[in-house]
C-alpha positions, 0 to 999 in steps of 0.5 A, a space after each residue: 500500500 505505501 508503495 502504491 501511494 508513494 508511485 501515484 505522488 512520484 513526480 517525473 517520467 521514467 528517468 526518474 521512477 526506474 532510478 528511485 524504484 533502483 536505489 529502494 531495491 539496492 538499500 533493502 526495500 521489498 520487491 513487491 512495494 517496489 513493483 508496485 510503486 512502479 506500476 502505481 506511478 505508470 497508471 495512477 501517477 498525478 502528474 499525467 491526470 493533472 497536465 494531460 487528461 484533466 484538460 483534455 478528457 474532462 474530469 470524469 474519465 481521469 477519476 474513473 481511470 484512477 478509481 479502475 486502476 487503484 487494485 492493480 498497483 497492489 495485485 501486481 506488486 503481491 504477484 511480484 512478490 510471490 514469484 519473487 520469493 520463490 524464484 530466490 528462497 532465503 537461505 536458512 539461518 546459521 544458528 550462532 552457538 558461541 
C-alpha cells in the first residue's frame, strides 16, 4: 500500500521512477512495494491526470481511470512478490552457538 501511494505522488517520467524504484531495491526495500510503486506511478501517477487528461478528457474519465486502476498497483506488486520469493528462497539461518 505505501508503495502504491508513494508511485501515484512520484513526480517525473521514467528517468526518474526506474532510478528511485533502483536505489529502494539496492538499500533493502521489498520487491513487491517496489513493483508496485512502479506500476502505481505508470497508471495512477498525478502528474499525467493533472497536465494531460484533466484538460483534455474532462474530469470524469481521469477519476474513473484512477478509481479502475487503484487494485492493480497492489495485485501486481503481491504477484511480484510471490514469484519473487520463490524464484530466490532465503537461505536458512546459521544458528550462532558461541
Amino acid at each position: 500500500m505505501i508503495g502504491t501511494a508513494f508511485g501515484a505522488i512520484l513526480p517525473g517520467g521514467p528517468f526518474t521512477a526506474y532510478p528511485v524504484a533502483s536505489a529502494l531495491l539496492a538499500v533493502g526495500a521489498d520487491f513487491g512495494a517496489t513493483i508496485a510503486m512502479v506500476v502505481s506511478w505508470t497508471l495512477i501517477g498525478y502528474g499525467r491526470a493533472v497536465a494531460w487528461e484533466i484538460p483534455i478528457m474532462g474530469t470524469d474519465f481521469t477519476l474513473w481511470r484512477i478509481l479502475i486502476s487503484l487494485p492493480l498497483p497492489v495485485l501486481a506488486g503481491a504477484l511480484g512478490r510471490f514469484v519473487y520469493v520463490r524464484m530466490y528462497p532465503k537461505p536458512p539461518a546459521k544458528d550462532d552457538e558461541t
